[in-house]
C-alpha positions as CSV (number, residue, x, y, z in Angstrom):
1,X,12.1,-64.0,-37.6
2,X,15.5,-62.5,-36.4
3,X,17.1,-63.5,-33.7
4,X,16.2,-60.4,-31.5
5,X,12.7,-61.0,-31.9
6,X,11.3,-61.2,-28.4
7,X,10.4,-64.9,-28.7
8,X,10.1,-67.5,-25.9
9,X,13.8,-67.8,-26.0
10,X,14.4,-66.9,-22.4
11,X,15.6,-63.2,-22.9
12,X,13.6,-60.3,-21.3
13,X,11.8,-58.1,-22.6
14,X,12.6,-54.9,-22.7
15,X,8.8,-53.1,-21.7
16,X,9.2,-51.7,-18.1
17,X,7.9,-54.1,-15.7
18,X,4.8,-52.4,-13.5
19,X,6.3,-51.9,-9.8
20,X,3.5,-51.8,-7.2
21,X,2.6,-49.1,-4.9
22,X,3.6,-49.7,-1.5
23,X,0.2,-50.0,1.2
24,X,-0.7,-47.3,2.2
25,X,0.1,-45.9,5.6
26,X,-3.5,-45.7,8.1
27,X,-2.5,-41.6,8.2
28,X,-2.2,-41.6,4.5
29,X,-5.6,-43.4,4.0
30,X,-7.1,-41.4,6.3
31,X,-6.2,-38.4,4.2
32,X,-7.1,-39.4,1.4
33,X,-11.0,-40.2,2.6
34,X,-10.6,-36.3,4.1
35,X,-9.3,-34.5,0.9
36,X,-12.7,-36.1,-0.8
37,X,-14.8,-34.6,1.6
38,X,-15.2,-33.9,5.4
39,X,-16.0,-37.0,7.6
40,X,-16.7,-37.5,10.9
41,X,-14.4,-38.6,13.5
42,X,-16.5,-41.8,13.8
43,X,-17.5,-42.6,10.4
44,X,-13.3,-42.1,9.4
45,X,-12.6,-44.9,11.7
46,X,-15.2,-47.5,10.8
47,X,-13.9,-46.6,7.0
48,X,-10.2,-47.1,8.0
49,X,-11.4,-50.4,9.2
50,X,-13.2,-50.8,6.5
51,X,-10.0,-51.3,4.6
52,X,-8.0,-53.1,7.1
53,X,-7.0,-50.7,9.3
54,X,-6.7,-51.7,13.2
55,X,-8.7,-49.6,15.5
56,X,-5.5,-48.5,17.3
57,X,-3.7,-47.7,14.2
58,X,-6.6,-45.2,13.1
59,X,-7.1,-44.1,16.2
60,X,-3.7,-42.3,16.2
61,X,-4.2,-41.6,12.5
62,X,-7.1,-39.5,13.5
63,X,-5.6,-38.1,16.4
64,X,-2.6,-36.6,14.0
65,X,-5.1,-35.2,11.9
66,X,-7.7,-33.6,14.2
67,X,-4.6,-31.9,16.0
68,X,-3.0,-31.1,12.4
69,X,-6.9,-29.5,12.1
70,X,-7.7,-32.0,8.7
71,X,-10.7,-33.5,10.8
72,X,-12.9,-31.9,12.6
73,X,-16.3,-32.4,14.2
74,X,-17.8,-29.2,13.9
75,X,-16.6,-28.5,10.6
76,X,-17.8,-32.0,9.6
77,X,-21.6,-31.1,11.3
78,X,-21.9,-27.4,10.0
79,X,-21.2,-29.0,6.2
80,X,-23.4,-31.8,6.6
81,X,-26.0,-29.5,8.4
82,X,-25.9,-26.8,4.9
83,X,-25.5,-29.8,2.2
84,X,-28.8,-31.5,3.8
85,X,-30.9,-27.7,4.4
86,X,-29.8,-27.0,0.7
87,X,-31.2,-30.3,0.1
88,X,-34.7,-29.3,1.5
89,X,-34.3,-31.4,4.9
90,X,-35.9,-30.0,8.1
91,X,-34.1,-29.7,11.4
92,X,-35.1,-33.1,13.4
93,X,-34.2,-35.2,9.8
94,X,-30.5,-33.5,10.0
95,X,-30.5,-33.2,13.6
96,X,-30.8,-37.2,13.7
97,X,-28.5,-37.7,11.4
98,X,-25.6,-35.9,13.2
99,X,-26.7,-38.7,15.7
100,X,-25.6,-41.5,13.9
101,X,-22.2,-39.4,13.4
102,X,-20.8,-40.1,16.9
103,X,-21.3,-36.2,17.3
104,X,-22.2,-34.8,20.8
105,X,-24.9,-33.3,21.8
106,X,-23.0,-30.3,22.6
107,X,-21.7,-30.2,18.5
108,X,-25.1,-30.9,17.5
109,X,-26.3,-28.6,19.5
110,X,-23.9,-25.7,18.7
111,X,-24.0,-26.8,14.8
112,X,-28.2,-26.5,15.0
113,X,-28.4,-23.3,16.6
114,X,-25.8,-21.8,14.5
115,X,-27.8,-22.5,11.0
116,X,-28.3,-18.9,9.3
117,X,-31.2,-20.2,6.8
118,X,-35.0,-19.7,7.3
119,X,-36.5,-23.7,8.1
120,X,-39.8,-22.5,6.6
121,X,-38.2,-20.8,3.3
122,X,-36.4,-24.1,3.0
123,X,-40.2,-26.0,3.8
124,X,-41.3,-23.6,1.4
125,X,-39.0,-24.5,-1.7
126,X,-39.3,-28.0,-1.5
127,X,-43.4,-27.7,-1.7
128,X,-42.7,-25.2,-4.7
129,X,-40.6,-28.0,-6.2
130,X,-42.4,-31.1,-5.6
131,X,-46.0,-30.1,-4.8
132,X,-46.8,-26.7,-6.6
133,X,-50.3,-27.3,-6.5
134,X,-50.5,-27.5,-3.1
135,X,-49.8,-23.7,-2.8
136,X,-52.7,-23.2,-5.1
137,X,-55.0,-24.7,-2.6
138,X,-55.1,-28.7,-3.9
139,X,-56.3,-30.9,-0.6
140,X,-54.8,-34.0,-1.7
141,X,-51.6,-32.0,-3.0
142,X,-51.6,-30.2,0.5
143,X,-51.7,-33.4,2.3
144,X,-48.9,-35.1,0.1
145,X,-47.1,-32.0,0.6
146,X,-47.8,-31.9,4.2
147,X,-46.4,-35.6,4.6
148,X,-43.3,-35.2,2.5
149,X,-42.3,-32.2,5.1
150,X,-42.8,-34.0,7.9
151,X,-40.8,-37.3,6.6
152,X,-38.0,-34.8,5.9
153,X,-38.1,-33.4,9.4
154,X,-39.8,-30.3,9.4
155,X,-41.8,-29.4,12.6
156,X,-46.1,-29.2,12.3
157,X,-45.4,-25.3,12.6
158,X,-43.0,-25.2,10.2
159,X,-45.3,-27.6,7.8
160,X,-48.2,-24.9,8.5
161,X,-46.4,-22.2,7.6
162,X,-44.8,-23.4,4.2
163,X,-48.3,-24.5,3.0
164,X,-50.2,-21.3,3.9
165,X,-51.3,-19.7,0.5
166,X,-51.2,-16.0,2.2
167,X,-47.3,-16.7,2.6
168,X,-46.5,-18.9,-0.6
169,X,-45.8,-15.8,-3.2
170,X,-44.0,-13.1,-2.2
């Protein structure tokens, strides 16, 4: 071999060396988590802490963003409210789960009432989907149908109404 080889013979090689990323700041993380998708002002601080973050630090963190408008509650609860109704959830199933959120009742409140779908359309769908026999006037499929509403949330009326055969094909 030559003498410019590259051996073990103390001399450096000449491939960049990898420099590392500095840690990132708790504002910076924070963003990140919000440019994915839109999070809760509760469920952004448990994952700052998550990843090391000290609750002061992402407490400020979050304040610089809510005021800066990247997180916001009601955004966060209208979005979670549409992505679970498109999802064929009923109202007490999402209503719940803005709950466990940190939302208030005044948000969840506003968010619920503000929902421009149809709770029984939605109903409707999922039976069409999952139980289309039920429609046609199945029991058993009815009752499975029936129990998959209400374990989504929908209300008895709501459950009545979605499985009535006089309403199922418009």
């Amino acid at each position: 071999m030559s003498e410019s080889g590259g051996g073990d013979d103390g001399v450096a090689s000449s491939a960049p060396k990898r420099r590392r990323r500095p840690e990132p700041t708790p504002l910076q993380r924070a963003l990140g988590l919000l440019t994915r998708r839109e999070h809760s002002r509760l469920e952004l601080g448990r994952k700052l802490q998550q990843r090391g973050v000290e609750r002061e630090q992402a407490d400020a963190a979050i304040d610089k963003l809510t005021e800066a408008g990247w997180q916001d509650d009601a955004r966060f609860a209208e979005s979670l409210l549409r992505n679970r109704a498109a999802s064929g959830y009923g109202p007490a199933y999402i209503r719940a789960e803005l709950g466990t959120h940190g939302l208030g009742s005044e948000t969840i409140t506003a968010t619920m009432s503000g929902f421009e779908g149809d709770w029984i359309d939605n109903a409707r769908d999922v039976v069409r989907r999952r139980h289309p026999q039920a429609l046609a006037g199945d029991r058993d499929a009815r009752r499975k149908a029936a129990d998959l509403l209400l374990r989504r949330g929908f209300g008895m009326e709501e459950v009545r109404a979605a499985l009535d055969p006089e309403q199922g094909e418009v």
